[in-house]
Structure formats: C-alpha cells, structure tokens
C-alpha positions in Angstrom: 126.9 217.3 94.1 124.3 219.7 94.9 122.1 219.3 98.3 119.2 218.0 96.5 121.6 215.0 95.0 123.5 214.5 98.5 119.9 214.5 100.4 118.9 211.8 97.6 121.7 210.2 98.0 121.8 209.8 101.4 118.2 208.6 101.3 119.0 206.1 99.1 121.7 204.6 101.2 119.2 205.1 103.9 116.9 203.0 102.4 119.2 200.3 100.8 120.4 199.8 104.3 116.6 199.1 105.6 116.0 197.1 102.9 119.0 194.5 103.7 119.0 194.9 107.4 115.2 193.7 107.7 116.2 190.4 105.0 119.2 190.0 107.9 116.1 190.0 110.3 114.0 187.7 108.3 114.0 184.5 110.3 116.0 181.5 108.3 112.9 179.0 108.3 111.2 182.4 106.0 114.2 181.8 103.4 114.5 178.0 103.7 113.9 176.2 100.3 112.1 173.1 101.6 109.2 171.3 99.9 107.0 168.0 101.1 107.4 165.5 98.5 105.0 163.4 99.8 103.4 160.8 102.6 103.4 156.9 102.6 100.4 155.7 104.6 100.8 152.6 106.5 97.2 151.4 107.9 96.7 151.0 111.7 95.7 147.5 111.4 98.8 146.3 109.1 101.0 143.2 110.5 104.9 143.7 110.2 107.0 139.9 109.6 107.3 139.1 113.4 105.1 135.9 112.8 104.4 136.8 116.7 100.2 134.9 116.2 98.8 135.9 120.1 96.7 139.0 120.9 97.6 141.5 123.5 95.0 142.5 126.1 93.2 145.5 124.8 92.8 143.1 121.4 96.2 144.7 119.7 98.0 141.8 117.9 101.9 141.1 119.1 101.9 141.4 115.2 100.7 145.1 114.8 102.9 147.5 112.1 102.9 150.5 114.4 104.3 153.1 117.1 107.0 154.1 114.7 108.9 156.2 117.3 112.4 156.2 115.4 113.9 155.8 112.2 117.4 155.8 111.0 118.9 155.5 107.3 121.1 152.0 107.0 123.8 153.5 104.7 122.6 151.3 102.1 120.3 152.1 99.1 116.8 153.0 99.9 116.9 151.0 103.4 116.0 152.4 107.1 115.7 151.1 110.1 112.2 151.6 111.8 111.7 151.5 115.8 108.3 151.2 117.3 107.9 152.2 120.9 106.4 150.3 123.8 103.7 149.0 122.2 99.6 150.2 122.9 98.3 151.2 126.5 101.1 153.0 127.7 102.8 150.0 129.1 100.6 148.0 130.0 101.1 145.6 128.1 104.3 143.1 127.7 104.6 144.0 123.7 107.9 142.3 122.1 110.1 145.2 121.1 111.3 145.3 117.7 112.8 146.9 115.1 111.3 147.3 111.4 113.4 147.4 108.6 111.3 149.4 105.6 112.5 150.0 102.0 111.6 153.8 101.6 111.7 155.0 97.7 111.5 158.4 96.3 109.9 158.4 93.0 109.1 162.7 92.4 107.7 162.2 89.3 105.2 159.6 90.1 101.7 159.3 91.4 103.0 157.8 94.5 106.2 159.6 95.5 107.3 158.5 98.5 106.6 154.3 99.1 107.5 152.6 101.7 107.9 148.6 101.6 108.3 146.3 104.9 111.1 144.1 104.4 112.1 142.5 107.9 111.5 142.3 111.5 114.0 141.6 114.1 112.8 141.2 118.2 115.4 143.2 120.3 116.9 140.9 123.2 119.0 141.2 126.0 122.7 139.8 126.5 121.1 136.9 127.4 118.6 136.4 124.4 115.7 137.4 126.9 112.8 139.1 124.7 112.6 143.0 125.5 109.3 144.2 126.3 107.1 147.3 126.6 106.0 146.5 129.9 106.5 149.0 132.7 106.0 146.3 135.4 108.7 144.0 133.8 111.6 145.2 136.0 114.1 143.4 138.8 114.2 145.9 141.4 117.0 143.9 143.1 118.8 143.8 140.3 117.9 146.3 137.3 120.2 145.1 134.9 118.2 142.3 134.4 115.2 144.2 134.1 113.6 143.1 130.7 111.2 146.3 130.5 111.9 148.3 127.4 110.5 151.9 126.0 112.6 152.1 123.1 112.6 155.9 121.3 115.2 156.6 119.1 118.3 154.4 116.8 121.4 155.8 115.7 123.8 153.8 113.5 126.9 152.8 115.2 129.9 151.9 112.9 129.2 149.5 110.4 127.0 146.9 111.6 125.9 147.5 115.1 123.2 150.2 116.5 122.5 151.9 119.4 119.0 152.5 121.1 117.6 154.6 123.7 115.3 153.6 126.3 112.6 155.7 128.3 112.8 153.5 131.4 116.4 154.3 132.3 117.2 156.0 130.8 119.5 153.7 129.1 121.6 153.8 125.8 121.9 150.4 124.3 124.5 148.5 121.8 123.1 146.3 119.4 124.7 143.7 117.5 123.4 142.8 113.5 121.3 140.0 115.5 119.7 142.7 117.5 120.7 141.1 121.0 121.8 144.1 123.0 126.0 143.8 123.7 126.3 146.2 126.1 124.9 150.0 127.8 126.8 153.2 127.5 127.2 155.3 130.5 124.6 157.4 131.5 125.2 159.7 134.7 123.5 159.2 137.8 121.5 162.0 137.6 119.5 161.1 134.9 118.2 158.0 136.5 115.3 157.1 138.8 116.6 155.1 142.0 113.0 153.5 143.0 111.4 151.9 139.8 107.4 150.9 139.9 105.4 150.0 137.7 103.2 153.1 137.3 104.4 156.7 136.6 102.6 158.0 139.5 104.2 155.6 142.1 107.9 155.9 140.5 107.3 160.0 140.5 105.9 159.6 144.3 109.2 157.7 145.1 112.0 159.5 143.5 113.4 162.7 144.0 115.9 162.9 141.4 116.4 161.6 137.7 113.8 161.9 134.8 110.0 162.0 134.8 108.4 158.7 133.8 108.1 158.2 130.2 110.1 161.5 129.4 113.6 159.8 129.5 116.4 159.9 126.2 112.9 160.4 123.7 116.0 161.6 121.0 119.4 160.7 120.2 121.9 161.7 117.4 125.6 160.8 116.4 127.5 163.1 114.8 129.0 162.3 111.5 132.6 161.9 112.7 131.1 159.1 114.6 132.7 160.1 117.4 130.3 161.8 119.7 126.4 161.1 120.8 124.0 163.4 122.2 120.9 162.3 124.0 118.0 164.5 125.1 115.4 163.7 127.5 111.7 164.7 126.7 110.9 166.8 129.6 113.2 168.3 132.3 114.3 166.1 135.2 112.5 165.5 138.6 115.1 168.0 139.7 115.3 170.4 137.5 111.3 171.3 136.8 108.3 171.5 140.1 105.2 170.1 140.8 102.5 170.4 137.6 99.1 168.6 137.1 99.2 164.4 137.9 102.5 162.5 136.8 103.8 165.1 135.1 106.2 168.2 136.3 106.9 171.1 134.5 109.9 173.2 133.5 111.6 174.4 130.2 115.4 173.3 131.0 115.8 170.0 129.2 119.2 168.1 129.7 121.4 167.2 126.9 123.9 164.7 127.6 126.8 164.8 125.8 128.9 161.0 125.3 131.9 161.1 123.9 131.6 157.9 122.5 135.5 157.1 122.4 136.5 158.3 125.9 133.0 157.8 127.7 133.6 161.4 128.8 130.4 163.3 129.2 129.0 166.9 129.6 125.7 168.0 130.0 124.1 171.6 128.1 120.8 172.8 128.4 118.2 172.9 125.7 115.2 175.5 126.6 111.3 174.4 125.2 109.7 177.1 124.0 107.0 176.1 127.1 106.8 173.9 129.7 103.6 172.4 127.6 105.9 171.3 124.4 108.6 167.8 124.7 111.4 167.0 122.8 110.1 164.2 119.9 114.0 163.5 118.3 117.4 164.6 117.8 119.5 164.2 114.0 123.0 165.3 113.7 123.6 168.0 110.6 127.1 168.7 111.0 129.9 168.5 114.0 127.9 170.5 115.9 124.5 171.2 114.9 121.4 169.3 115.2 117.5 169.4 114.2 115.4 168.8 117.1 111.4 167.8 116.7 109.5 169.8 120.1 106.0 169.7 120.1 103.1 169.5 122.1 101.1 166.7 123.1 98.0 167.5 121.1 96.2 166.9 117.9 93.8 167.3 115.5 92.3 171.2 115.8 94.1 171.3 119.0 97.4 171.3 117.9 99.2 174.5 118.7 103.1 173.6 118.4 104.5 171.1 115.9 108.1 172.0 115.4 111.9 171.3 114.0 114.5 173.5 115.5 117.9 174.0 113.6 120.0 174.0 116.8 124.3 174.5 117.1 126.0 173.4 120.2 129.2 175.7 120.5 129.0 178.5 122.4 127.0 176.1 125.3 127.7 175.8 129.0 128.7 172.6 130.5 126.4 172.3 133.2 127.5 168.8 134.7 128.1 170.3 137.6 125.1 172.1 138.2 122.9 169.2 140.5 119.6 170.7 140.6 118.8 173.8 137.7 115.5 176.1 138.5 112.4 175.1 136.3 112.2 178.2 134.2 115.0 180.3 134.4 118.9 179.8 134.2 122.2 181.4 136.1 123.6 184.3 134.3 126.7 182.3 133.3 124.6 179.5 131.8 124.3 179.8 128.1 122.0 177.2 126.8 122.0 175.7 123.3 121.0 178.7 120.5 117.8 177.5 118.1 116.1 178.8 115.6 113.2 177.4 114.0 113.8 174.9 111.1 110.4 173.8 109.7 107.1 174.4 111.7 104.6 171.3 110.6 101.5 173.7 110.7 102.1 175.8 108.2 99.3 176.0 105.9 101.8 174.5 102.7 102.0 171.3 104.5 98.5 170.4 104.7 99.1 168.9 107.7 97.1 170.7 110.4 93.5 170.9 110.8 91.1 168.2 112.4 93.7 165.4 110.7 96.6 166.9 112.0 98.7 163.7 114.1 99.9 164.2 117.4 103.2 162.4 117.2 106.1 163.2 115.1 108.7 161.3 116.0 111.6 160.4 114.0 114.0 162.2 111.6 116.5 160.7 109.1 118.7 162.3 106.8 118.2 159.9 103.5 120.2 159.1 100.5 120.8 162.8 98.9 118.5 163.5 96.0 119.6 163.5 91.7 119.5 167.4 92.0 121.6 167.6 95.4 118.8 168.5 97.6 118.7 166.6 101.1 116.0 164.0 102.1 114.9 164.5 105.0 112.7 161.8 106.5 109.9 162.4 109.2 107.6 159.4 110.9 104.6 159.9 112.7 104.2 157.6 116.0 100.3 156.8 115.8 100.1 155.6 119.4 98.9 152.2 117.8 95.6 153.3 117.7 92.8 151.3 115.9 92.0 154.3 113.5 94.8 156.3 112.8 97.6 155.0 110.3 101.2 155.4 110.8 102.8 158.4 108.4 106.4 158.3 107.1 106.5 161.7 105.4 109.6 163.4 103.0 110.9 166.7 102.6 113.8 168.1 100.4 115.3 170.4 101.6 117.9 173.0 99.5 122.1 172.1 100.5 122.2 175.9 101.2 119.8 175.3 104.5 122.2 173.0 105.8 125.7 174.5 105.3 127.3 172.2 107.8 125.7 169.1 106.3 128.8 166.8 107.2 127.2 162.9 105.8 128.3 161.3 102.9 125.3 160.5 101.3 125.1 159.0 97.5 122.5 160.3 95.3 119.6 158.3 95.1 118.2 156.6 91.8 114.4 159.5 92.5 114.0 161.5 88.9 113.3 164.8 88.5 112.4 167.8 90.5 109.6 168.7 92.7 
C-alpha cells in the first residue's frame, strides 16, 4: 500500500469512527420511533355515573367528569381505570373521591382514533364505608387514621382484583378492594410524613419541620411487573431535604423515591434529581424490573410552558439513601448516586402539536395499554384539567416502537386497533 492509500485509509477509518461515535452520542429520545395516534376530548362540563345531584361551592357539580390525575390499564380488553384528584379549588371543597372506569379504543385507521367511553363510577370509602373526600380540612388530628380527607394521585393494579392508591395528604398508600372500600395502608416511613396537619398549606408548612410539602406528597406510583415491588415518588423534595422558596412552596431538586417491597414491607429510599427546582414529578409507570418513565414538568401552560417531559429512568446502580435524615437542596454527597435518566418523549416538540397558547398544564397519568396488531406499545397519557369550566380533560395515545423499550417486562395481548399509523 502506498502512502497515499495508507493516508486514505486511515482517513477513512478516521472518519467512519466520527461518523458512529456521534450516532453513540445522539440522545435515545432523537432515535425513538414514537408517533401520537391521537386525542379523545372529554368536555369540562361532562357528568361521570356517580348520580351524586348537589353543587359544590364555587358552582362545580359533585357529578363533574374531571381532574383525571391517574390512569391504569384493568388487564382486560380495552378497559382503564381513571382517578380524578381532589376535586376543584384546591381543597376546598369536600368533593367525593372516586374512580372512573373509561372504555379506551384504538381505531388507527379511523376518523376518530383514539375514543374513550365512560362506563362506571365507583366512590372510594374508608374501612368503615365513610365517603373519602377532597377536603383539606377533613382531618382528625387526634386520631389521623380516621381522617376522611383524600388527594388521591396515582392507581396501580394490585393482583387480580384489588388496587392500590396514593394520597397527597399523607402521604399514604392505600389497598382497595373490587368495591373500592379501602382494606388497609402500606407502610410509609416516617420521614415522609407531616406531624401537625391543618387545613391550609401555609399553616401545615409553618408547623412542620419534616416530611413532604403540602400538596407535593406520593403525586406517582408504579409496580413493577413481577408484582412484587412498588415505587412511590413524591412531587417535590421534602420539608427537609429542599429550603425556604416563594409562599407554601420550598425548593430543591432531590426528590425521594421510596422503594416498598411489597412482600417483605422492606423499604429503601433513592434519589431522583428534577432538572430544576421549578419542574415536579406528574407520574411514575414501570417498563421492566427496573426501569421506569417518569412525567416532570413545570407548572405552567399555554405559551408559558417551558418543560413538559417523560424521562426513561433505570434504578440499578442507585444509592440507598434511607439513612441519610436530611439531604441538601441542590447538591448530593459524593457517594450518593441518584437514579440515571434520560429523556423519553418531551410533549413540546413541534410533531405533537401540543404547545402553543393551547398547550395544558397537567399531564398526569401514564398507562401501558393493550400492545398494538403490529407489536408497537400503547402508551397512554391523561391530562388533569384542574376541573376548570373551560378547559376539557385529554386522554392522549402514543405507540411507541418494542425496540424503545427493551426491558418491556408486561404481558400485554394485542389489541383488536387495524392498521398502522
């Protein structure tokens, strides 16, 4: 080989090696096969099958269709399970809580892709058959376990027949039975919970030291496929673990994630970073063993919206930080490693047609749905409209490609959706 062909030759290599080292460097959401197949609109001012006939100060009916702050495929058909929050005004109002259950089909070849179909509605009650409501006054400070205030955020199936629900106040972690009268509360260590409750966030911040930030308790949960471990994530760092920002709310980046070991009750806690202390954590879904998606965004909308996001996150590799009492509000020990992320699907990307003035504040819930005819995934998002009078709840669905999700560890039968969009 002469020079000429070894100086060639060498740029060639030279080049090849650019070439795949920058497609190494190309972030995963920039190769990620995912496409919106569509948006079912429920109005703001539909009524779900609650029969509930009074009107709630403010002039919101008990019956409104709305807050859908969680969502969570049955196992069964085209079925999901639908959880509205707290109900309007921020609690303060005693709104039944409730759960929805919707019949969501995916039709790719039709005008009207994605419907969704109200088919029941069940109140949530205590162990005692006591209606659970949004109201953040509706607590027993002598004794809080008969507290009947509720801020329910996120439902996970539990075995066959029974679910389990997170609560804001708590935090709590709540076992349902088919009947949807509460069985029973999973442990949730100390830490995470406020010892002085009130009625409004500023008075329960003023009074507590420790535990999590009013209305930024377990906002996601997510069970892994094995069944056999949960993982709950509060919305904002603890009292503890963040410092003093504007009003009720404290800021940080460290959010907790407690880890439940559903069949021991043992626990550990890893750290989960926000990209700034101005974005929360919206929802957890398992993928595999270890991995999750995680919705953080910010708390704005319309043309203000500046972060709208779902993380593809793996937990090995994490530090258990159980031990660690107070953590600093923006930067961790050097033998802390915190759960690893890397963005997933950001909801302002231009494709989506979701920002701009109409862009919603709330995404909420995530559901992995019955797997499509061509094998892609069905991923299902709901947007939380805040039961506002002019803005209609969203349940949006995305497919995404089985080679974006490599660990994807549910069994999921095919759904009857035709073709391919």
């Amino acid at each position: 080989m002469s020079d000429c062909q070894a100086l060639a030759a060498r740029k060639f290599r030279a080049a090849f090696l650019l070439i795949a080292l920058s497609w190494l460097l190309v972030p995963a959401e920039a190769r990620t096969e995912i496409r919106l197949l569509g948006v079912a609109t429920i109005p703001a001012d539909a009524s779900d099958q609650s029969g509930l006939p009074e009107t709630l100060v403010g002039g919101v009916p008990q019956n409104r269709l709305a807050g859908f702050s969680g969502i969570e495929y049955s196992g069964h058909a085209n079925r999901y399970f639908v959880l509205p929050d707290r109900g309007p005004l921020d609690g303060a109002v005693p709104f039944p809580c409730r759960l929805q259950e919707f019949e969501i089909v995916i039709e790719l070849n039709s005008p009207t892709p994605v419907r969704a179909t109200l088919v029941g509605t069940n109140q949530l009650k205590t162990e005692r058959g006591e209606q659970l409501v949004g109201s953040a006054a509706a607590f027993d400070s002598r004794d809080p376990t008969r507290s009947l205030r509720f801020d329910p955020e996120a439902v996970r199936r539990f075995g066959e027949n029974r679910l389990i629900i997170s609560d804001e106040y708590g935090p709590s972690l709540s076992v349902f039975d088919p009947a949807r009268s509460r069985t029973s509360q999973l442990p949730v260590p100390e830490k995470f919970c406020v010892k002085h409750l009130a009625a409004t966030p500023s008075d329960e911040l003023a009074g507590n030291s420790t535990g999590r930030q009013p209305n930024a308790g377990f906002e996601g949960i997510a069970i892994n496929p094995s069944g056999e471990t949960l993982y709950a994530m509060v919305q904002r760092p603890l009292i503890q673990d963040s410092q003093s920002g504007v009003g009720d709310k404290r800021i940080g980046v460290n959010c907790r994630v407690l880890e439940l070991n559903l069949k021991t009750s043992a626990t550990r806690e890893l750290v989960y970073r926000l990209d700034n202390s101005k974005t929360g954590v919206s929802e957890l879904l398992a993928v595999g063993p270890r991995q999750l998606l995680v919705i953080e965004r910010d708390s704005e909308l319309g043309d203000a919206a500046r972060s709208k996001k779902i993380y593809k996150v793996n937990l090995s590799d994490t530090t258990d930080c159980s031990q660690i009492a107070s953590l600093s509000a923006d930067e961790l020990p050097n033998d802390v490693r915190p759960i690893q992320k890397q963005l997933f699907l950001d909801f302002l990307e231009p494709r989506w047609g979701l920002a701009g003035p109409n862009c919603p504040e709330k995404f909420e819930g995530l559901a992995f749905g019955p797997t499509l005819p061509d094998g892609r995934r069905l991923l299902i998002v709901t947007v939380d409209n805040d039961f506002k009078p002019n803005a209609p709840s969203l349940i949006l669905a995305f497919a995404v490609d089985p080679d974006d999700l490599p660990e994807f560890g549910w069994d999921r039968r095919a759904s009857s959706a035709g073709g391919r969009k």
